[in-house]
C-alpha positions in Angstrom: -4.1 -1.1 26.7 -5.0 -1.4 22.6 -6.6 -4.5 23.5 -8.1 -4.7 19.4 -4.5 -3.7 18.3 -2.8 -6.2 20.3 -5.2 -9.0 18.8 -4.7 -7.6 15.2 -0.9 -7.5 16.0 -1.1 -11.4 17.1 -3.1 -12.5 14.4 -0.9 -10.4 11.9 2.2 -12.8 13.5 0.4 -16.0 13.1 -0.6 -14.9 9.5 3.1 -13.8 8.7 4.5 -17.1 10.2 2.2 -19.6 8.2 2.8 -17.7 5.1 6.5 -17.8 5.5 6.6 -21.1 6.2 4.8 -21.8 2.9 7.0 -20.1 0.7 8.8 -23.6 1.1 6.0 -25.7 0.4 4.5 -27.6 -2.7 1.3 -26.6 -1.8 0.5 -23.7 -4.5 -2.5 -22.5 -2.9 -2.9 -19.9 0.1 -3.3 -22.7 3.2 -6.8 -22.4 4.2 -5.6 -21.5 8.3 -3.6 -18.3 7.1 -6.8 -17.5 5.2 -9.0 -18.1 8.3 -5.9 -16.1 10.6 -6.0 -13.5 8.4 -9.5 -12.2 8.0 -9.6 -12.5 11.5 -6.7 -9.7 11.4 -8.1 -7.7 9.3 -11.7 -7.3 10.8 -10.0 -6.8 13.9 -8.3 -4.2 12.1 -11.1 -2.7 10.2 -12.9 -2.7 13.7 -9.8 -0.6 15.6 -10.3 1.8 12.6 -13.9 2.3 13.1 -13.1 3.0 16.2 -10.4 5.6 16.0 -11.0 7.7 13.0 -14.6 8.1 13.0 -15.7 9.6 16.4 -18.4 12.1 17.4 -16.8 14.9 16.9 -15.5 13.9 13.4 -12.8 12.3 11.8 -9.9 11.5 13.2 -7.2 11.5 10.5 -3.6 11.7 11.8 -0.8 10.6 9.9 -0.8 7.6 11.7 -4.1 6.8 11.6 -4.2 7.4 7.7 -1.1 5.3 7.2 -3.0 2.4 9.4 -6.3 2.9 7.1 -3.9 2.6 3.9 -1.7 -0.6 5.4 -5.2 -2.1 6.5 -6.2 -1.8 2.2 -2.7 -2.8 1.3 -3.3 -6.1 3.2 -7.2 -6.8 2.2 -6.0 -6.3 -1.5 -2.8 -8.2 -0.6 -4.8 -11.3 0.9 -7.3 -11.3 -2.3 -4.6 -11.3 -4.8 -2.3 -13.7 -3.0 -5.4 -16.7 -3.8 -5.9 -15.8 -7.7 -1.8 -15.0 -7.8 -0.5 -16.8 -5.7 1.5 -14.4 -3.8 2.0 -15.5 -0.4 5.4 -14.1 -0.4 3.9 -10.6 0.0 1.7 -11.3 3.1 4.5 -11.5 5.8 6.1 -8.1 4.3 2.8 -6.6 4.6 1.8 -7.9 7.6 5.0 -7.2 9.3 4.5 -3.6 8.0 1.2 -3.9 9.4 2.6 -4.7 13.0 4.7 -2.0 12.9 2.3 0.6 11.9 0.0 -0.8 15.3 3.6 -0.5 17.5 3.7 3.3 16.3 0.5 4.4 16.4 -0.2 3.0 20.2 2.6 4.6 21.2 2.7 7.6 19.1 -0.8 8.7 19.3 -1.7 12.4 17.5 -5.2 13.6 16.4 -6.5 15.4 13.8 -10.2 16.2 13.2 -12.0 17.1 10.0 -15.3 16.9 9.2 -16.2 15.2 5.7 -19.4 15.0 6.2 -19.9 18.3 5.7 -18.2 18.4 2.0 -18.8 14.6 0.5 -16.9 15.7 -2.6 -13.6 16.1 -0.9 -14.5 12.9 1.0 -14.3 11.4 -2.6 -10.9 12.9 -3.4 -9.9 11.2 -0.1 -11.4 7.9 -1.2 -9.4 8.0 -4.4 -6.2 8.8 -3.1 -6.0 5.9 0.0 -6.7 3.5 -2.8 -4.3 5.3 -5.5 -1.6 5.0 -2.6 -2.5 1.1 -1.6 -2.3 0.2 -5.4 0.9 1.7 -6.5 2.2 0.1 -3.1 1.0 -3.4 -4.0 2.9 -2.7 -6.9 6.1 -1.7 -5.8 5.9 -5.1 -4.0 5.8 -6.7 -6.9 8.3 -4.5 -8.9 10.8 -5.6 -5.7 9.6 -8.9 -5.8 10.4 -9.2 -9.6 13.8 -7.4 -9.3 14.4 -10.6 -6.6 13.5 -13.2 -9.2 15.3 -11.3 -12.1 18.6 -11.3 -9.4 18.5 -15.1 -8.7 18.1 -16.5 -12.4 20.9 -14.2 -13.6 23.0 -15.8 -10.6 21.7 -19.1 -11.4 20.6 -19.6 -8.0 18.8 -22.7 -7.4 16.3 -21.1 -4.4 13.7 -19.1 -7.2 13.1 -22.6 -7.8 12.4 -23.7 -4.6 10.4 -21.0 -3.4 6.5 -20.7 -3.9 6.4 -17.9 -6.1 4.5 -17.6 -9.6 7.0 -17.0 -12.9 8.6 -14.2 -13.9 6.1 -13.6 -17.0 3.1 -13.7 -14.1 4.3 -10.8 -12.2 5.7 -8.8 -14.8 2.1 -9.0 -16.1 0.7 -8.3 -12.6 3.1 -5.0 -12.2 1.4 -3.4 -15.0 -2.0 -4.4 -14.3 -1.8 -2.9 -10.8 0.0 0.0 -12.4 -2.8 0.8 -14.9 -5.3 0.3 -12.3 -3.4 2.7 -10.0 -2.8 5.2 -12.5 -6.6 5.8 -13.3 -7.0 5.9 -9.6 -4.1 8.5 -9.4 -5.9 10.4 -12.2 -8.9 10.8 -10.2 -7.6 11.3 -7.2 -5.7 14.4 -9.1 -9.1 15.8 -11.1 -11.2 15.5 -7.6 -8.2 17.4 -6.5 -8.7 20.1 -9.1 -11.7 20.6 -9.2 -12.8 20.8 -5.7 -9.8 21.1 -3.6 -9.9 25.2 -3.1 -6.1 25.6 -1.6 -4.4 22.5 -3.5 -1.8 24.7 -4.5 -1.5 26.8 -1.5 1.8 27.4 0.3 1.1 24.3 2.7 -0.4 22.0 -0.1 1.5 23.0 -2.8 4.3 20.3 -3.0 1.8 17.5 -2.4 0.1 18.6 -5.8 3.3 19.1 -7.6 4.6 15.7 -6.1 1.5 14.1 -7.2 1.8 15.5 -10.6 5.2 14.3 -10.7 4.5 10.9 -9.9 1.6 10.9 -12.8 3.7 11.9 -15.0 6.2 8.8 -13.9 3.6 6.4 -14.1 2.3 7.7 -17.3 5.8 7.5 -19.2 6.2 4.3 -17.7 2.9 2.8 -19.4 3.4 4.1 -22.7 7.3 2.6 -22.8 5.4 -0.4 -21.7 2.6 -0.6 -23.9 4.2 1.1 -27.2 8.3 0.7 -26.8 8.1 -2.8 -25.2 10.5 -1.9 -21.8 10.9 -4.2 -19.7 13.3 -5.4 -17.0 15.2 -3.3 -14.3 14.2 0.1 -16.1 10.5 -0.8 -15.3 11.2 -1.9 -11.9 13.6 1.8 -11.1 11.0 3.7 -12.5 8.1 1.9 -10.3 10.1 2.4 -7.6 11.0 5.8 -8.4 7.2 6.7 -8.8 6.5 5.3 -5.5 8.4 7.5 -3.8 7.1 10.6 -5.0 4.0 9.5 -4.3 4.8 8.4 -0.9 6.6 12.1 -0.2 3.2 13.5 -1.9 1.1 11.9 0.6 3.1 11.5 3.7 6.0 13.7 3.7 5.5 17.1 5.4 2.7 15.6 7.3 5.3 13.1 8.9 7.7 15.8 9.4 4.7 18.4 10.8 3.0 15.2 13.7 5.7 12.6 14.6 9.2 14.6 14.1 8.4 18.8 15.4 5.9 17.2 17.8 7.7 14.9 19.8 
């Protein structure tokens, strides 16, 4: 048995739980227990990580275990941002997401060895990616989570009220901070790509380039119709969205198809 996947998949419920039960609460700051439950997830995490993808022979780097290395970023960042934001809403989707992930790789294990020691500069294209990825995922959350909001005020619903969530004008802000943070992340990841990637646009890599590209090229219209047309709304939430998903077939998609589906 994963006995440090088990206890990150416990803690991970607790979390989830605590937070969820907040959402109803007057209490506008993260509750000091899910705090506490959570880092305790998350090293636990970080330590089942260690563990797996970096063994003697090299790194172990899956699609599984990448996924679990991005979801384990998605909910550090997730946890920070949830104090200043007040976000809590976010931490049982993520952490649910998180449980998953642990059901799937225990019982789907895979390998896949590389050695980045051997070329730090790639290691660094890596780098850039994972955390590309995890912030254009952190905010997609928040595009959803806005679309949510934006849903219930046009209905008039009286529950946006009641749940624990900052105001519209706070996470529309938040979207595009994340955005333009992911974006410049994206652009790196893209130029480490280029310049010392050797087969980024061979036959096997070729569509996670062009993907990539695509999703830059998302992002990047989305800013400017931000920053210089002034859009707003459901447009900015279909386009996150919409950049997302290439960037989550970029990364993942033949890789999926390739270790979990022709595999199994």
């Amino acid at each position: 048995m994963d006995y440090l996947a088990v206890i990150s998949v416990i803690f991970y419920l607790l979390s989830g739980l605590l937070a969820s039960r907040q959402l109803f609460s007057t209490q506008k700051k993260l509750n000091y227990q899910i705090i506490v439950i959570s880092i305790i997830a998350l090293l636990t995490h970080a330590t089942w990580l260690y563990q797996h993808i970096f063994l003697v022979e090299g790194q172990d780097l899956p699609i599984l275990n990448v996924v679990t290395l991005v979801s384990f970023l998605i909910a550090l960042l997730s946890l920070i941002i949830s104090k200043k934001l007040n976000t809590g809403i976010l931490l049982p989707i993520v952490y649910g997401f998180n449980i998953l992930n642990f059901i799937a790789v225990v019982y789907l294990p895979s390998h896949y060895i590389t050695n980045l020691e051997n070329n730090p500069a790639v290691g660094s294209h890596i780098i850039f990616a994972l955390l590309a990825y995890a912030i254009m995922s952190i905010a997609s959350l928040f595009a959803l989570l806005l679309a949510y909001v934006n849903y219930r005020l046009k209905q008039h619903k009286s529950l946006v009220n009641a749940l624990n969530i900052p105001p519209l004008m706070t996470l529309e802000k938040s979207l595009f901070q994340f955005i333009l943070i992911g974006f410049v992340l994206l652009t790196c990841t893209l130029v480490t790509g280029f310049v010392f990637l050797e087969d980024m646009f061979a036959a096997e890599n070729a569509h996670k380039a062009v993907l990539s590209i695509v999703a830059w090229i998302i992002y990047a219209t989305l800013l400017w119709g931000h920053y210089k047309q002034g859009w707003r709304g459901r447009l900015v939430i279909y386009i996150t969205i919409i950049g997302s998903s290439f960037l989550t077939l970029a990364y993942f998609g033949s890789r999926f198809v390739r270790e979990i589906i022709l595999l199994r």
